[in-house]
C-alpha positions as CSV (number, residue, x, y, z in Angstrom):
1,X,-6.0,13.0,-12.2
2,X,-4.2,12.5,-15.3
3,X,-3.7,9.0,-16.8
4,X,0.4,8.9,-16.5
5,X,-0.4,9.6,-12.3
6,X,-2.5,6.5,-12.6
7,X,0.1,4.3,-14.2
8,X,2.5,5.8,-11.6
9,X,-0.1,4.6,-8.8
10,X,-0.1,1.3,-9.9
11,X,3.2,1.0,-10.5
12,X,3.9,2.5,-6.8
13,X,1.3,-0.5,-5.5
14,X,2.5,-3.2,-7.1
15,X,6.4,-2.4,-6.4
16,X,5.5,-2.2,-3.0
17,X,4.3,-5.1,-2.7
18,X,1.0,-4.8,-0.9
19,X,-1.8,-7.4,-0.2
20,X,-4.5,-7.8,1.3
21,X,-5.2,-11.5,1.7
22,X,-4.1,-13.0,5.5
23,X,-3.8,-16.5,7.1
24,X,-6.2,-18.0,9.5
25,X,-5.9,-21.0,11.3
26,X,-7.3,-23.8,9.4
27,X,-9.6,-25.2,12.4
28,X,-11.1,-21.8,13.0
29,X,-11.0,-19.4,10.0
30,X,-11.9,-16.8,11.9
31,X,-9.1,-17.2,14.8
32,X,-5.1,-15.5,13.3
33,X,-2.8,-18.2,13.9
34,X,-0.5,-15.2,15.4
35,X,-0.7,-13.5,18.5
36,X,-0.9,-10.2,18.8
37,X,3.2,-10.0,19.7
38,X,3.7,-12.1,16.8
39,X,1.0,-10.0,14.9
40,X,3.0,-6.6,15.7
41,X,6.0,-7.6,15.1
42,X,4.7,-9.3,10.9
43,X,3.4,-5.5,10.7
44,X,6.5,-3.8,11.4
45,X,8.4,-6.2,9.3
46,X,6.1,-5.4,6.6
47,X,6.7,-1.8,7.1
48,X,10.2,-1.7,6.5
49,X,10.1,-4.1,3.4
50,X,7.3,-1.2,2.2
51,X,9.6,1.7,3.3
52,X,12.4,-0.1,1.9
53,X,11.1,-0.9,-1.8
54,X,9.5,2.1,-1.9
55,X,12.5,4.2,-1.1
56,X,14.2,2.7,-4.1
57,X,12.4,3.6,-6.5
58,X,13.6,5.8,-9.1
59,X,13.5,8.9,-8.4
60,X,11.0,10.6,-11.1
61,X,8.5,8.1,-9.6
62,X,9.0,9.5,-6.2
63,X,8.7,12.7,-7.3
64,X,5.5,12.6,-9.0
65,X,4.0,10.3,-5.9
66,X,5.0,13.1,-3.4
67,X,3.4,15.6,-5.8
68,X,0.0,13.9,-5.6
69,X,0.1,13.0,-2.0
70,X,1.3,16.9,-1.4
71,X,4.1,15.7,0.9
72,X,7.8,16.4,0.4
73,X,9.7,13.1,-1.8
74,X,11.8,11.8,1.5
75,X,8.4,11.5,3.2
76,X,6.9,9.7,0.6
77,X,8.3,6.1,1.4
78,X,6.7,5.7,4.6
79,X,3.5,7.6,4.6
80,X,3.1,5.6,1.5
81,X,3.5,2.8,3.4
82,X,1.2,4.0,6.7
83,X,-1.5,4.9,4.4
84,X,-1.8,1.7,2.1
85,X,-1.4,-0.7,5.4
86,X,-4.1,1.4,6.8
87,X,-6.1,1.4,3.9
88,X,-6.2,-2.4,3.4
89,X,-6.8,-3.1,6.8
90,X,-9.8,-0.7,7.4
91,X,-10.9,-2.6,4.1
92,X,-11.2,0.7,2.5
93,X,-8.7,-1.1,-0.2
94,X,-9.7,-4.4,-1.3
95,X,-8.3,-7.0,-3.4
96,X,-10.6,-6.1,-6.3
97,X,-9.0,-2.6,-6.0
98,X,-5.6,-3.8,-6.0
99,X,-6.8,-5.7,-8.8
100,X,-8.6,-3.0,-10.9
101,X,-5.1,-0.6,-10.7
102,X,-3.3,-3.5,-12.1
103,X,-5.5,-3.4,-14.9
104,X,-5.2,0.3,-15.4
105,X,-9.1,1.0,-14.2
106,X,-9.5,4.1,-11.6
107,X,-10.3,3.0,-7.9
108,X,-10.9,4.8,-4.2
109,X,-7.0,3.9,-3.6
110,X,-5.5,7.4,-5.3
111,X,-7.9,9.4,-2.8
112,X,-6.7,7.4,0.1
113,X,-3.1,7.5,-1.0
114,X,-3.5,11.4,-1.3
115,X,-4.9,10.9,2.5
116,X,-8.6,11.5,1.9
């Protein structure tokens, strides 16, 4: 991939907005404080902020995004979306990896983005 599609990845990331840290109840860090209503609902929430930044972004960005997913630009915004929530919480994107696109460093995120 060339390096400007890189900068573009990052820049897609971090204006979306993704993380991958979560709350757990402080008695029992190992038990969500939500419920799984509760849990749904945070998710879907989450989703339209995503889908909703995303979709703003200027246009050239959307372009080249589509082009290395190889989906059309009005798709982008929410399989962009689908496949970084997905990502983080299969753990097959990590807060180091979120950390190393910040920094410009190549990561596994572009191949799941792409949907590999």
């Amino acid at each position: 991939m060339r390096y400007g599609a890189w900068a573009v990845l990052a820049a897609m990331i971090a204006a979306a907005g993704c993380s991958t840290t979560g709350e757990h109840s402080a008695t029992d860090p190992t038990k969500p404080k939500m419920t799984h209503e509760e849990a749904k609902a945070a998710y879907d929430e989450l989703m339209q902020k995503c889908i909703s930044r995303t979709a703003g972004w200027p246009t050239h960005i959307k372009y080249e995004a589509a082009g290395m997913m190889g989906i059309s630009k009005d798709e982008m915004p929410p399989i962009f979306c689908e496949r970084m929530f997905k990502g983080i919480a299969s753990g097959r994107i990590t807060e180091a990896d979120m950390i190393k696109l910040r920094k410009g460093s190549a990561t596994d995120v572009y191949r799941i983005i792409k949907g590999g």
